[in-house]
C-alpha positions in Angstrom: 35.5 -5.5 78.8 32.3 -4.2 77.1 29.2 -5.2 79.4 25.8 -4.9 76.9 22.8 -4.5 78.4 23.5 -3.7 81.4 20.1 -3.0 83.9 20.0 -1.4 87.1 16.5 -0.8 87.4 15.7 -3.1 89.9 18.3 -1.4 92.7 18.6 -2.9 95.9 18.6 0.5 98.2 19.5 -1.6 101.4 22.5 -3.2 99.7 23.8 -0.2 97.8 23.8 1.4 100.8 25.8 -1.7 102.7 28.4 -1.1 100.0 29.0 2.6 99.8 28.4 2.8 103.8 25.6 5.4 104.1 21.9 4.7 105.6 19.6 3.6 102.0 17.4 7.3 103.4 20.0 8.4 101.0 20.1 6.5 98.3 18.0 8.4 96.0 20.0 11.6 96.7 23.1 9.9 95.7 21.3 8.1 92.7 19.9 11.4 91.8 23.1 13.7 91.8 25.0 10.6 90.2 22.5 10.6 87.0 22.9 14.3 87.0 26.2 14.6 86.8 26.7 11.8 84.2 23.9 13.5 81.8 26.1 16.6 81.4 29.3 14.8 81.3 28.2 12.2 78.7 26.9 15.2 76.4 30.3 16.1 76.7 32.0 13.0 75.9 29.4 12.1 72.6 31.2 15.4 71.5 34.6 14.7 72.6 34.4 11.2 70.6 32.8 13.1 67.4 35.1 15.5 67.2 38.5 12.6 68.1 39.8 14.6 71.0 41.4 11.6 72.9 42.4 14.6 76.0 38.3 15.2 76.8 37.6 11.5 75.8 39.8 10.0 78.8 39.1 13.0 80.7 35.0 12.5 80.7 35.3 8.4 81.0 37.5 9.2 84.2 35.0 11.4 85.6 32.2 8.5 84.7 34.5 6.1 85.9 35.1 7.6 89.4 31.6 8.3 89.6 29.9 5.1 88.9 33.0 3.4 91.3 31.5 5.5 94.3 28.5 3.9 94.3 29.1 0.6 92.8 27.7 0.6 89.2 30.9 -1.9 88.5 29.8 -2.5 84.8 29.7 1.5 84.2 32.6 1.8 85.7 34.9 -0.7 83.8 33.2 0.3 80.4 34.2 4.2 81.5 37.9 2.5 82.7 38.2 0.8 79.5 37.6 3.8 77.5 39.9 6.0 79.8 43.0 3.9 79.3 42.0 3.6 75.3 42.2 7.1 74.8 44.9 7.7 77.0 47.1 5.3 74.6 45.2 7.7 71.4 44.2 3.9 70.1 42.1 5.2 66.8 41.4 1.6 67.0 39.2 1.7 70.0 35.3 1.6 69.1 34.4 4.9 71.1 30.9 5.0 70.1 29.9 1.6 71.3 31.6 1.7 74.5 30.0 5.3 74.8 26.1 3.8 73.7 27.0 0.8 76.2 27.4 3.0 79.3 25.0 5.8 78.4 22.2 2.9 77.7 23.2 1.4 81.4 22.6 4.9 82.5 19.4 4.7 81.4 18.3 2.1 83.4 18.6 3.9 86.4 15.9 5.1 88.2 14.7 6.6 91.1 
């Protein structure tokens, strides 16, 4: 299920926080460490999906995928669940690389 441009610059810090169940004070701590985190492991999944290793490519999109679940970026997180179960199954098929410039363009949008 491939969400394109997905935008989540206009966060709601009150109703994020609702959903994950922390006071929105912490929001941007969470945000923060979330894009982070997702910067290193998506350098490490562009080169995962370059180089065809289906291990590190279902590895990384779990890592995204638990990640973006946590704090309720839904659309990152069934791109990243998507691509986990795709290279699980080592489907050559699969377009990697548009699922990958999907999720790391939603990333994007995030800001603090």
């Amino acid at each position: 299920m491939l969400v394109l441009n997905v935008d989540y610059s206009n966060l709601d810090y009150d109703n994020l926080a609702l959903l994950i169940g922390v006071k929105s004070r912490y929001i941007p701590m969470i945000v923060e460490s979330f894009l982070k985190e997702t910067d290193s492991i998506l350098e490490t999944l562009e080169k995962s999906i370059q180089s065809g290793d289906y291990d590190k490519i279902r590895s990384n999109a779990h890592a995204i995928k638990g990640s973006a679940g946590n704090i309720k970026f839904n659309e990152i997180y069934e791109m990243a669940r998507e691509m986990e179960q795709e290279a699980a199954q080592q489907n050559s098929e699969f377009d990697y690389k548009l699922y990958f410039d999907a999720i790391k363009s939603a990333v994007g949008t995030i800001s603090l």
